[in-house]
C-alpha positions, 0 to 999 in steps of 0.5 A: 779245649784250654781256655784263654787266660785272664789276661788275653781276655782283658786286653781284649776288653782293654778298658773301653767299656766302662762297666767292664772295669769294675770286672776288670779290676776284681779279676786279678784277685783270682788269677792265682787259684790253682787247678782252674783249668783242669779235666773232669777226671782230676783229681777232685782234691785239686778243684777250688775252695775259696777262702771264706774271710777274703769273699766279699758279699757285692751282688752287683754282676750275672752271667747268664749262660745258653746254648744261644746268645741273644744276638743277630749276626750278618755278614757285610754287605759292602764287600769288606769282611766283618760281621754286623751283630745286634740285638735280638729283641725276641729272645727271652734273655734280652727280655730277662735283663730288661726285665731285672733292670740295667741299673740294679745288676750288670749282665754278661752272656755266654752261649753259641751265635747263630752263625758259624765264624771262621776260626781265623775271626773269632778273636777279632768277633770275641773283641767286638761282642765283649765290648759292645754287648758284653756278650762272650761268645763260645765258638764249637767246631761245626761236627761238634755243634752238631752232635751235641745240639742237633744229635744229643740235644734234639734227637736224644732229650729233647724227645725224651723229655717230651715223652717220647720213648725211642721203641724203635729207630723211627721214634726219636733217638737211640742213646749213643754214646759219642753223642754223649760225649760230644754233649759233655764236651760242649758244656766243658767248652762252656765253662771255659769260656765262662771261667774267662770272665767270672769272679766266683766270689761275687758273681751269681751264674744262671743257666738256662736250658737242657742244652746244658745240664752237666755245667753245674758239675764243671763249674762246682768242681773249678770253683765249689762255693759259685753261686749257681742257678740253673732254669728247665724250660722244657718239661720235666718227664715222670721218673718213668720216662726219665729212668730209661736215660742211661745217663740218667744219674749223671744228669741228676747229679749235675743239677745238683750241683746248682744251688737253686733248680728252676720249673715252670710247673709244680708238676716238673719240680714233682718229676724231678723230685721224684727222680732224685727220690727214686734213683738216687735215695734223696729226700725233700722238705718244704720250709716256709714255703720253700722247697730244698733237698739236702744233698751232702750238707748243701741245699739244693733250693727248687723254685717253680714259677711260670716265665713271662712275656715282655709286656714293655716290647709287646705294648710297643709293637701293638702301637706301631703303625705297620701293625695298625695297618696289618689289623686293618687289612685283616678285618676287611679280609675276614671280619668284613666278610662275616667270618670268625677267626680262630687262630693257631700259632705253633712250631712245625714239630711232632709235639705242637699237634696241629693235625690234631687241631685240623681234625678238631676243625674238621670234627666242628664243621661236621657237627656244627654245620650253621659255622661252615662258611663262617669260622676260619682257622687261621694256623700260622706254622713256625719254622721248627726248630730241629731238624729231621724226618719228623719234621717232614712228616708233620709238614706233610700231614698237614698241608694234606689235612688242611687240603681235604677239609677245605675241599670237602667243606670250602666254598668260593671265596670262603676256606675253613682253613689258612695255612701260613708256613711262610715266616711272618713278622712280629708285628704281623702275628700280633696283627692276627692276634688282636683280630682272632675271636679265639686262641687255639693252643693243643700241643701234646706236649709243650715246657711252657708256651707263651703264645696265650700270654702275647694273645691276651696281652694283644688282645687287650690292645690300646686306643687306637687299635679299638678305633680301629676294632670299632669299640668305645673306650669304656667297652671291656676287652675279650678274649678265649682260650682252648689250651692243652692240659699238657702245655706249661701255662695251663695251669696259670690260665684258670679262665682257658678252656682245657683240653685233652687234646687227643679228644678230638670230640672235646677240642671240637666241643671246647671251639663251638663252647669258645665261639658260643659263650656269652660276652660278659663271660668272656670279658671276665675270663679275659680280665682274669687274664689279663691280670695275671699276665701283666703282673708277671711278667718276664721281669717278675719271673727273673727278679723272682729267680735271683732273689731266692737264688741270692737266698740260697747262696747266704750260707756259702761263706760260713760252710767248709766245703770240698769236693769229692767223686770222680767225673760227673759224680763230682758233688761238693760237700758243704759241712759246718765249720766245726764238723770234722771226719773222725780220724783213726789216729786221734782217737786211738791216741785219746784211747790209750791215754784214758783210763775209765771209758764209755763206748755208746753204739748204735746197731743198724746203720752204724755197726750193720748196713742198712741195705743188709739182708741178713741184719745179725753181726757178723763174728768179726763184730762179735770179736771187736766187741768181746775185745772192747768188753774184755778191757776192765777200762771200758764200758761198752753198750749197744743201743738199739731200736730192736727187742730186748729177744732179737739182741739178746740172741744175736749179742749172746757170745758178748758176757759183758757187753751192755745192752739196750732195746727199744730205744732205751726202754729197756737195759742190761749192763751184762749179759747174765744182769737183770733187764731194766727199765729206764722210765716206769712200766709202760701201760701198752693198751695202746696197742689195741687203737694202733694196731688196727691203724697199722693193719689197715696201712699194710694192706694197702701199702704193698711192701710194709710190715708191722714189727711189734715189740713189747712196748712199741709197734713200727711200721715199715716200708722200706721194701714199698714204692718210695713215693707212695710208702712216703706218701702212706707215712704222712698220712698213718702218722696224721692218722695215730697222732690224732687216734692216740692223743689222750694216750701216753705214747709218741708217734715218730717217723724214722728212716722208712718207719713209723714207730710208736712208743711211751713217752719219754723214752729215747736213746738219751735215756741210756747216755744219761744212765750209763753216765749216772751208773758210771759216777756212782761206781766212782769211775767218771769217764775220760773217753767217751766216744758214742756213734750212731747213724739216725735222728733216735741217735741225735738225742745220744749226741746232745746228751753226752755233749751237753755232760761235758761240762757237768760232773758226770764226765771227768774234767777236759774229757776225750769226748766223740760224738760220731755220725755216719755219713756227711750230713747235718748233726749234733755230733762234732764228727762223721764217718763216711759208712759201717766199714769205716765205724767196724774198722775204728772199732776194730782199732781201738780192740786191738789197743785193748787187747795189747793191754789185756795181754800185756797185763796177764 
């Protein structure tokens, strides 16, 4: 689906609201960009690359982007066509921007409405949304809408995502590809519809929601430097769960073209983390309390932090007459009769568990029976929100559970259980609020759950409510929780009773516990509450999200970006501006007009995959390395962490190529040279402390292995699970660091190692011999190039960039230091992989080999 231009959407706004003319006016400036509307598979040269000098740093507008916009729509009643639109107070991205505030920053909303418009209004509908709400509304076809929300959306993640495996066709969806399809289509139509009204340069764009996962990827291909931040309100499920996804990469990698990824919980963001570490090889790190993943020269920022409540609209609604009228008649109803009301407020689906708080009631009134004719559990059922046999299922679970407990423990004029499934006013479940002893939260599953956050608040209440209630104005508030262990807010509400809600014996215990506790107990759980829930609020939580996420956008105007991969494998790499890929023409150029030259290359990872089995070179490598070696011009070294044995063996065919092991430690400037050693002999006692240390990791860490080496020991767990092999590296690390600190070695962690080894000893030794033996032969080199692919390489790098301007290297040098792969680094150039490095080698061979033959 096309997008409309710019300019039909202008005169659609044409200038009657104010606000929008600031939007108006900077539009322009990007009406020329090409490839704006283009499809997934294009070409990913062709997506846009803003040029750094003409951005401006305004923070000043936000899209905020949902499957809904935060609207009502009616028809008119009058007869006339038309619709009558208004806000809805109770969606959470109304409450977002009341929360940031109107005067700091102009919100715009893109999402669905709630109404199907006939195609024939929708221009007419877009015009008054645009100018009275600055809402921009995306229109699907009905079949579309429902593949993709009530298809992929609620039958395929939504499940899944609460834990839920389709074992069976009865148990959530199987994957379906067109459902698939339909879901991507829809958050293409999305960012059409955004690209209609943003301004990359300045706007900052918000997603919400697992309805729209792969945006990020459709709006970092039209526009690689948008400031992107995406929210999960549902829960993130362990790698587990999440790995049966076929799609599963592709959800992944679409989130990591966000620059900022939002969790309730620390225990999502963990999943999450997990995901990326175990599916597509990523690794995170917490910097000053903040946690980022680097993702091909970007980092992706992670923020976990708890939505909040509307504290402005829930203190409004408690003031309101209605309500106070509502109060009053609950108490004549239920306080007046001498009963103690228990309350539940949940959707009707499969993961709120209201059968299993029925049975808990049941279970209470079995065991306690001094509550029967006394507590009632009031269960307020909400409509659910998708649609189904499941649902069906629930609702009849329910009314049949609530049956037989109040005919096996109901009296006249009393039932234990009251069940409202008809749909009940704000005000009226805030009525039920303020009059509820206890709060009953057992979902199996929830993303967050705000119901215990309205509770407290509610029942915090004000004057008139406690005139009402019969309290003195001094009389400090109560309030109880029985909350899930499974549900978003738990772990924000230290002072709830927690509860395994599949326990039906401890939910029972935790409601007489609620019922039972002392006053002054729960006052003081009620304080810390409330506390805590009146400072963060929805505009907290926002004010929050848009600061880190103004953070992590800082650096996009000084990093070189573009784009790369096809589909939804489209990431952007964002590399600094003076780090450029190693091209075979320059290179071999600089080669062929140098006379005196020094070749530095790592081995594992730069001239063998690190995935190899068989790590030992290849002959093709033996050949280029004899080729290199044979040119008089050239000296050629391979520097490794490997023994001086295992090298010896493997470069034997190589007479004159130079080698050194162990990180430097030990060197030989040909194959038939006496080894030496870069540093002083080392005392290897050591060894006798590590060693047990290493073994005693080994043998619980399924998958590692020690290798031990003539002067250093490495531990490696590159065959272990990930996170538990990371896990065991930090620990062994902390572990040697503090066994070994009178003694003079380093303990260094490597990709999946942990190495000890002497002090002083590093890759940056052998550069600087080389350089020194090659000054002292007279032949100050005037090609360097050295390449290598880990964080032992990067003290090569900054050796041999740092003799640039000293007398080791000939004046205005050809100086290469190379990295592999797109990522940060000392050196001034990359190579994507080993093909690539054994193809330049093999390049610069063939030069040498025409020189040798053109000599002889």
């Amino acid at each position: 689906m096309v997008s409309r231009s710019y300019s039909n959407l202008l005169e659609l706004a044409s200038g009657e609201s104010p606000s929008f003319g600031r939007m108006s006016r900077r539009i322009p400036r990007i009406m020329t960009v090409a490839g704006l509307i283009s499809d997934i598979d294009d070409d990913p040269a062709e997506s846009v690359c803003s040029d750094p000098s003409s951005s401006s740093v305004q923070r000043d507008r936000i899209i905020i982007v949902a499957n809904q916009l935060p609207l009502r729509a009616q028809r008119k009643t009058d007869g006339s066509k038309g619709w009558i639109f208004s806000w809805d107070e109770n969606s959470l991205l109304l409450q977002l921007k009341d929360g940031i505030g109107d005067d700091d920053i102009e919100v715009i909303y893109v999402g669905c409405l709630k109404e199907d418009i006939h195609p024939n209004e929708q221009d007419e509908v877009s015009q008054i949304l645009l100018e009275t709400f600055k809402c921009v509304p995306t229109f699907l076809p009905p079949d579309l809408f429902s593949r993709y929300y009530h298809g992929f959306c609620k039958q395929q993640l939504w499940p899944l995502f609460h834990y839920m495996l389709p074992l069976s066709p009865d148990l959530g969806g199987r994957f379906n590809r067109s459902l698939w399809q339909a879901y991507v289509s829809v958050n293409k139509i999305f960012a059409d519809r955004i690209m209609e009204v943003i301004n990359p340069e300045d706007d900052y764009v918000w997603v919400h929601d697992y309805h729209l996962m792969v945006l990020p990827t459709f709006l970092r291909k039209r526009f690689n430097r948008v400031k992107l931040g995406f929210f999960l309100h549902s829960p993130f499920p362990s790698s587990e769960i999440y790995k049966t996804l076929p799609i599963r990469e592709e959800l992944l990698r679409a989130l990591l073209n966000s620059d900022l990824i939002g969790f309730h919980t620390f225990d999502y963001a963990r999943h999450f983390l997990s995901c990326c570490s175990r599916m597509l090889g990523l690794t995170y790190e917490s910097k000053r309390g903040y946690i980022g993943l680097e993702y091909y020269g970007r980092t992706v920022s992670i923020k976990i932090l708890p939505v909040g409540i509307h504290m402005g609209q829930l203190q409004s609604v408690l003031s309101h007459t209605e309500t106070e009228v509502k109060v009053a008649e609950l108490l004549k109803q239920y306080c007046d009769q001498g009963r103690i009301m228990l309350l539940g407020v949940d959707d009707m689906d499969i993961f709120k568990g209201i059968s299993l708080k029925l049975l808990a009631m049941e279970q209470l009134l079995r065991q306690h029976p001094e509550w029967q004719g006394k507590v009632v559990l009031v269960q307020i059922a909400l409509p659910a929100r998708g649609r189904g046999k499941d649902v069906k299922e629930v609702q009849a679970e329910t009314s049949s559970t609530v049956k037989r407990i109040n005919e096996t423990f109901g009296r006249p004029g009393y039932d234990p259980v009251v069940l409202i499934d008809e749909p009940l006013t704000f005000y009226e479940r805030i009525a039920y609020y303020v009059v509820a002893e206890c709060c009953l939260v057992t979902a199996v599953r929830d993303g967050m759950n705000l119901i215990p956050y309205e509770y407290i608040i509610s029942r915090q209440g004000n004057a008139k409510l406690d005139k009402l209630l019969g309290l003195e104005p001094s009389t400090l508030k109560k309030s109880m929780l029985v909350v899930s262990e499974f549900i978003g807010c738990s772990p924000s509400l230290s002072g709830a009773i927690r509860v395994n809600p599949w326990n039906i014996d401890a939910v029972a215990d935790a409601m007489d516990s609620a019922i039972e506790l002392a006053e002054p107990e729960k006052q003081l759980r009620h304080e810390k509450h409330y506390r805590y829930v009146s400072t963060h609020d929805v505009g907290y939580w926002a004010r929050s999200f848009l600061q880190d996420l103004e953070r992590t956008c800082r650096d996009h105007l000084r990093r070189r970006c573009w784009g790369i991969g096809f589909g939804l494998s489209f990431r952007v790499v964002a590399l600094d501006p003076n780090f450029r890929k190693l091209s075979m023409e320059h290179i071999v150029s600089a080669y062929k007009r140098t006379t005196t030259r020094a070749i530095l290359l790592d081995y594992d990872g730069t001239l063998m995959p690190q995935a190899s089995i068989d790590k030992s070179p290849t002959s093709k490598s033996i050949d280029i390395l004899n080729s290199l070696c044979r040119d008089t011009n050239n000296m050629v070294f391979i520097v490794s962490a490997r023994s001086r044995k295992t090298l010896s063996e493997w470069f034997s065919p190589c007479e004159k190529l130079g080698i050194a092991a162990e990180h430097g430690y030990f060197l030989r400037l040909k194959r038939d040279a006496e080894w030496e050693t870069c540093v002083p002999v080392a005392d290897c006692s050591w060894k006798q402390i590590a060693e047990p240390v290493m073994k005693l990791y080994t043998e619980t860490t399924d998958g590692s292995t020690i290798e031990d080496k003539e002067t250093s020991l490495v531990w490696s767990y590159e065959d272990a699970d990930p996170d538990f092999g990371s896990c065991q590296a930090k620990e062994l690390l902390d572990h040697l660091e503090s066994v070994l600190a009178n003694e003079p070695v380093t303990v260094k962690s490597g990709q999946n190692t942990v190495e000890v080894k002497p002090q002083g000893v590093s890759k940056g030794l052998v550069a600087t011999r080389l350089l020194s033996i090659m000054q002292e032969k007279g032949m100050s080199p005037d090609f360097v190039v050295c390449i290598g692919d880990d964080r032992s390489d990067e003290d090569m790098f900054e050796v041999i960039t740092s003799s640039m301007a000293g007398p080791s290297i000939a004046p205005r040098a050809e100086v290469f230091a190379c990295t592999v792969g797109k990522k940060p680094s000392k050196a001034k150039y990359y190579l994507d992989d080993t093909v690539e490095i054994v193809r330049l080698m093999q390049g610069l061979a063939s030069v040498s080999a025409q020189t040798v033959s053109g000599h002889v």
